[in-house]
N, C-alpha and C positions, 0 to 999 in steps of 0.2 A: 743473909743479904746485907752487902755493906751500902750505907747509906751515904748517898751525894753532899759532896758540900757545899758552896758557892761558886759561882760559874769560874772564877779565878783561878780556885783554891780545888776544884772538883779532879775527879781522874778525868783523860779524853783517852780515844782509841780509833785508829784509822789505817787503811791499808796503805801502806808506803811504797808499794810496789805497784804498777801499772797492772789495771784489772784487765781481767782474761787468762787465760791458759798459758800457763809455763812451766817450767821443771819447778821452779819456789815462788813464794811469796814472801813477805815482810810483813808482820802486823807489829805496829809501834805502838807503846802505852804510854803515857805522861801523865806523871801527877802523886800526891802526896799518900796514892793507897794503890802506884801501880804494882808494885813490889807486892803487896798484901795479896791482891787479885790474883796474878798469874801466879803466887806462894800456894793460893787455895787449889790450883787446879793441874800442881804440877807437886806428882806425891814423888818422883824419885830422889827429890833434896831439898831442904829449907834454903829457899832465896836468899831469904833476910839474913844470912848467915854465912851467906857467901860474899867473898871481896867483889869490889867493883869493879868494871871491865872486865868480866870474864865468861866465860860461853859454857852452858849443860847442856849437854844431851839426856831426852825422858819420853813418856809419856806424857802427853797433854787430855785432860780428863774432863767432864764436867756431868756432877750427875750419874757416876758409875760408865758413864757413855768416854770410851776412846774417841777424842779425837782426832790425831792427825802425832806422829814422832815428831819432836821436833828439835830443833836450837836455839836455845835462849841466851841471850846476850844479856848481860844486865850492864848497868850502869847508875850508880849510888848517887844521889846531890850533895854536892855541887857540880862535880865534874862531871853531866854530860851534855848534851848539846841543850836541852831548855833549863836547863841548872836544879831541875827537878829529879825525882826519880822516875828513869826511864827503863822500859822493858821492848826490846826486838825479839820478837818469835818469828823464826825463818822453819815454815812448813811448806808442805809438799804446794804445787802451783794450782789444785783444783779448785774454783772458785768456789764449790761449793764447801768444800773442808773452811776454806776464808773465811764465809761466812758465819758457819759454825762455831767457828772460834772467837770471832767480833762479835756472836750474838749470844756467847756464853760469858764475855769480857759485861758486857754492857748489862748484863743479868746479873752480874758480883757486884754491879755501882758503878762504874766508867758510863760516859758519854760518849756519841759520836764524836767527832775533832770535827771543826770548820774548816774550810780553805786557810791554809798558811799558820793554824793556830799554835802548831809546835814551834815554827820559828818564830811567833809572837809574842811566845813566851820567852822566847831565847831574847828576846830585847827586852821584854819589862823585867825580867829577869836580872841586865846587864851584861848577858854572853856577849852580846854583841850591841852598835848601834843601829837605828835604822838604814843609812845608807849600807850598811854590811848586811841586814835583812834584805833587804832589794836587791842587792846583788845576791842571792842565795837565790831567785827565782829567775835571775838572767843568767846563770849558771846553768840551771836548767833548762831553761829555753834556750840557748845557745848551740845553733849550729853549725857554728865554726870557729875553725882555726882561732881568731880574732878575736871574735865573739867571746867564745870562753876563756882565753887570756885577760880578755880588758874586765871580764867578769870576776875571774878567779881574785885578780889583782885587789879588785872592789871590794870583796869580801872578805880578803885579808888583812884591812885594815888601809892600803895603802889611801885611799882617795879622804877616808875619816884625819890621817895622818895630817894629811896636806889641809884639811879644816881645824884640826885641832889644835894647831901653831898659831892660824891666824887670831883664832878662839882667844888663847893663852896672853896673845900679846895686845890684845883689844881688852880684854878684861883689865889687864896691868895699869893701862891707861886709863881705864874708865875707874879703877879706883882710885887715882891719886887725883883723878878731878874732881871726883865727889870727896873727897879728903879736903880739896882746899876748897868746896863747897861749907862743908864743918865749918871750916876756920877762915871764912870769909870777911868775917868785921874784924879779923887780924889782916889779913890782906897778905897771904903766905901763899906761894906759890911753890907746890909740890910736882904738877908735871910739866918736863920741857916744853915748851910748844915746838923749837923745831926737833924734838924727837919724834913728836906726834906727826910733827908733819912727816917726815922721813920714815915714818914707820906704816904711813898711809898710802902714801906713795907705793912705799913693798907692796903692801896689800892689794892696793888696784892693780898692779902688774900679776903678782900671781892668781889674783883673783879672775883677770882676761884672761889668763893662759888657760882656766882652765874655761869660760866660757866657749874661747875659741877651740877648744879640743871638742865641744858640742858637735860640731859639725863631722868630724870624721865620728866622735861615738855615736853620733844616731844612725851614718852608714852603718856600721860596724854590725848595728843590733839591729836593725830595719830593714836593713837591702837596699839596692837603689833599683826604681821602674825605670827600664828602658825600652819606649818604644820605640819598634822601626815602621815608619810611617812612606809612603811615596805613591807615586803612581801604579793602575794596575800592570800587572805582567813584568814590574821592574827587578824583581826575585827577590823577593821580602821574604818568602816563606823557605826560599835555597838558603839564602841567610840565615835566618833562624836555625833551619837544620846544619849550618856547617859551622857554625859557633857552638853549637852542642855537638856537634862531631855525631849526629843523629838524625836520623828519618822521624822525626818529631810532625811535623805540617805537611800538609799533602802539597805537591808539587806538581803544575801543571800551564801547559803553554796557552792557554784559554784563561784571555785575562779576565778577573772577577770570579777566582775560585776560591781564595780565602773570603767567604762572606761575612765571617764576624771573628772576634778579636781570639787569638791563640796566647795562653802564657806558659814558660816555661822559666825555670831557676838555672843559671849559670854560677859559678861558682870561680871568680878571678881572683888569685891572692889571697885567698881567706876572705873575700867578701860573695856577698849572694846580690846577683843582680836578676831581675824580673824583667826578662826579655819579651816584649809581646809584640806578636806580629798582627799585625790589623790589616782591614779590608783596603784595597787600592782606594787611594782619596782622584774620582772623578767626579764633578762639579753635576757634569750634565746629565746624567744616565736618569734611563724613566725606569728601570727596574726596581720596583718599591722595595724589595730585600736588598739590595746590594745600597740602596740609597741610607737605608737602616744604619746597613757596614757601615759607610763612609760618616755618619754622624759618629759613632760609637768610637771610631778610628780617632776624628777630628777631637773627642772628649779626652781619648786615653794620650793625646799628645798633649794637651794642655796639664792633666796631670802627670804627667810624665816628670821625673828626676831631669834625664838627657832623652833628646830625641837623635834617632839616625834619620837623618834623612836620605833613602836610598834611590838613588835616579841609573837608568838605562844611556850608559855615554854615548848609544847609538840614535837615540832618540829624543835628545833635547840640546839648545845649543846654547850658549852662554848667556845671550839676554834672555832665555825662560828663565836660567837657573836665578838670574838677580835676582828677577820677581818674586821666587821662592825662598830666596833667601828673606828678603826682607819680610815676609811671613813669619817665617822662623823668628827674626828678631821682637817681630810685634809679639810673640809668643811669650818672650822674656824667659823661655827654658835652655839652657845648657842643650847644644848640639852638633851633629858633625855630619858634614854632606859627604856622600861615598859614594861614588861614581862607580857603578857595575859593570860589569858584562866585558873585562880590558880584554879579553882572550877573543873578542868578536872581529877585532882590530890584526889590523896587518902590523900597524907596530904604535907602540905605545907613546911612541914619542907624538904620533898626528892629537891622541886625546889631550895629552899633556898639553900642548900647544893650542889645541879647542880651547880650554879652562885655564891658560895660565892667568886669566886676571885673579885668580881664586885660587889665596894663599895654602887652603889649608884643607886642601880636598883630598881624601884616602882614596885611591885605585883599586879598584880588587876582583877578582873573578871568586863570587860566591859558589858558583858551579866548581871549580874545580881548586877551591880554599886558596888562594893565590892575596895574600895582603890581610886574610882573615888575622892572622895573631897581632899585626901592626892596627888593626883597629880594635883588640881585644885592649892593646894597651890602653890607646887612646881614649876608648870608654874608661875603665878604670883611672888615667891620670885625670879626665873631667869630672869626674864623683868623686874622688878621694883628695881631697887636699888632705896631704900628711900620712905618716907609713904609718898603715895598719898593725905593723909588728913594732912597735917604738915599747920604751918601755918608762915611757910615762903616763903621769895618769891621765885617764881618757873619760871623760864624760858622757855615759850613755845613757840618763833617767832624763826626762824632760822635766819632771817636779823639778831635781837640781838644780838644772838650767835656768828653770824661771827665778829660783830662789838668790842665786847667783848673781841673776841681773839685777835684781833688786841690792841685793847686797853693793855689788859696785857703783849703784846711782845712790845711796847711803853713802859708800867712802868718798864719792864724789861731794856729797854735801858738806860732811865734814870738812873736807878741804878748802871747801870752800868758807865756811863758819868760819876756820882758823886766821883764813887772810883779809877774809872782815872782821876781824877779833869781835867777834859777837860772845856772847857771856859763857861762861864754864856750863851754865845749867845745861842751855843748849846745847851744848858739844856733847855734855855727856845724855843728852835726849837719843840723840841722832847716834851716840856709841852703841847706845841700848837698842836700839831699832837694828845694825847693821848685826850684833850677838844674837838677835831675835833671827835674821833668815838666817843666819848658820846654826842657830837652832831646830831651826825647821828641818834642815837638810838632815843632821845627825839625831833627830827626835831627843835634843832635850828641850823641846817646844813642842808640844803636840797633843792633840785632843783624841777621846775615843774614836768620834766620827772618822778622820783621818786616818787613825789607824786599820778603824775596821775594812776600810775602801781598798788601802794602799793591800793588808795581807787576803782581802778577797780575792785577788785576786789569783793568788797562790792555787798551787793544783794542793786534794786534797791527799792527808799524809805527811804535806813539809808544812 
């Protein structure tokens, strides 16, 4: 029996592979006696003796007891993904072999692994920083196009890049103020002030750029809720099914048949939008269930990203629709009035000419997809400020973002210090403060607590 060492310094062991039934599994080992462990239980070759990166086929044994052929991957420290020595056993996908094998690992001295703790090691380690840790779990969450792009980018250092500059050139400054801090009762002046200005300036512009990139990365990783909210019988739920190109919502000429709220996932450009169709909003109905709908409707529109607002062009006439619009505006959510049912019409031009006070109204016959794509865009250009496919960097952690903002009301201060020529201490206070949230963001500032919250959240295995 090999003995544990400190929770740091101990072996861990967890299944890397999503639990259940499949042709293989992954069981991943880290730590300074993973090598040793799977060496005791794998007689067709000494591990420790073999180069790094490289893959055996054996018997996996424990106790005289076969368990399971398998493939071992090894990888020596420094170089593999927690800078440790790591062991991958890819066996057959029966959970129950898994477990046998995870419960003969943890018999030789390995522990279970927490959520996230291989790649938490990969940061105290140095593999990586923390913003490249977090994108390792929106890598994996990621289910799109987009998503996994602005993900991948993340983790490859590019979004650290663009921190690590401003880093470099904020420390520059902050030593040669504290330098003529030293040499103050000489009264020597080591840094420019308008370099400093000029290089603060840099700062708050790319430092916005990437603030304002917040907005399209939380779509990117989040989705945007789009409800379509209107009157009963106005074909909210045709809608629904003809933007999914599916019979998703039951469809019926008997209005007040969606009684409570329907969602489904569309997927425009690489983005996922959460289309929900809700119960017809009527004011007066005494039917206590559909009165239910119409609360649950009126809630899912306030949280709503964008609302559609969809009305029947045969049955409302332009002063109803003000009043609803100006609903809409009290609402303060992003939305788009779409006049249905144009195929009911002898010709298009009479509707058009109903609504021309109202610039920006979409025509469509949901029954028969007639303008559906022209409002597919239109959702998408109201949620998306900025292409999804760019290939700059995109901010998609909200930690970031806050830390971010703080950071630019720090370069604003200093800016401000410099044109009050208020004293070097100061300035370089407030330098310090601005290096501390780009600390935060890359974790060379950071507490256990923090840490343990941020890789809890991780599935367990990464």
């Amino acid at each position: 029996m090999i003995n544990r060492l400190s929770e740091w310094n101990d072996t861990i062991v967890a299944l890397a592979t999503p639990a259940g039934v499949g042709a293989i599994g992954v069981i991943r080992v880290s730590g300074n006696l993973a090598i040793d462990i799977v060496d005791n239980m794998f007689p067709s070759k000494k591990l420790q003796q073999q180069p790094s990166h490289t893959l055996h086929v054996g018997l996996l044994k424990y106790e005289n007891e076969i368990l399971d052929e398998v493939v071992i991957a090894l990888f020596k420290n420094p170089t593999s993904y927690t800078g440790e020595d790591v062991v991958e056993i890819s066996c057959h996908g029966s959970a129950f072999i898994q477990q046998k094998i995870i419960q003969a690992i943890t018999a030789n001295g390995a522990r279970l692994a927490k959520p996230g703790e291989f790649t938490q090691r990969a940061f105290l380690n140095g593999k990586l920083d923390l913003a490249q840790a977090e994108a390792v779990a929106d890598v994996i969450a990621s289910n799109t196009e987009a998503s996994k792009n602005a993900a991948i980018k993340n983790m490859r250092g590019g979004f650290s890049s663009s921190l690590q500059m401003l880093r470099e050139e904020l420390i520059k400054f902050s030593a040669l103020i504290e330098l003529e801090l030293d040499f103050s009762q000489e009264d020597v002046a080591f840094a420019d002030r308008n370099n400093l200005i000029n290089l603060i300036k840099h700062l708050q512009v790319n430092t916005n750029i990437l603030i304002e990139s917040f907005a399209l990365g939380n779509v990117i990783k989040n989705g945007v809720q789009v409800a379509i909210i209107g009157k009963p019988n106005a074909g909210k739920s045709t809608l629904l099914n003809s933007l999914l190109n599916d019979e998703r919502a039951i469809v019926s000429d008997i209005a007040g048949t969606t009684r409570d709220t329907v969602e489904e996932i569309l997927n425009i450009d690489g983005v996922l939008f959460r289309l929900i169709d809700t119960a017809g909003i009527r004011h007066h109905t005494t039917d206590v269930i559909e009165q239910i709908g119409v609360k649950r409707s009126l809630q899912k529109m306030q949280q709503a990203d964008v609302v559609i607002y969809l009305f029947d062009v045969n049955e409302i006439d332009a002063n109803e629709l003000i009043v609803l619009e100006n609903e809409l505006k009290d609402n303060l959510v992003p939305y788009i009035l779409v006049g249905n049912k144009i195929d009911n019409n002898a010709e298009k031009k009479v509707v058009v000419e109903k609504f021309a006070s109202f610039k920006e109204i979409i025509f469509i016959s949901a029954k028969h997809q007639q303008g559906v794509n022209l409002l597919k865009d239109k959702i998408k250009n109201l949620a998306v400020n900025g292409d999804v496919h760019t290939e700059s960097i995109i901010v998609t952690n909200a930690r970031h973002f806050e830390a971010l903002q703080k950071l630019s009301d720090t370069l604003s201060d200093i800016l401000k210090g410099i044109n009050d020529n208020i004293s070097g201490d100061l300035i370089a206070l407030d330098i310090r403060q601005a290096l501390y949230y780009l600390g935060l963001i890359t974790g060379e500032v950071t507490n256990n607590d923090q840490l343990d919250y941020i890789f809890s959240k991780f599935c367990i295995g990464k």
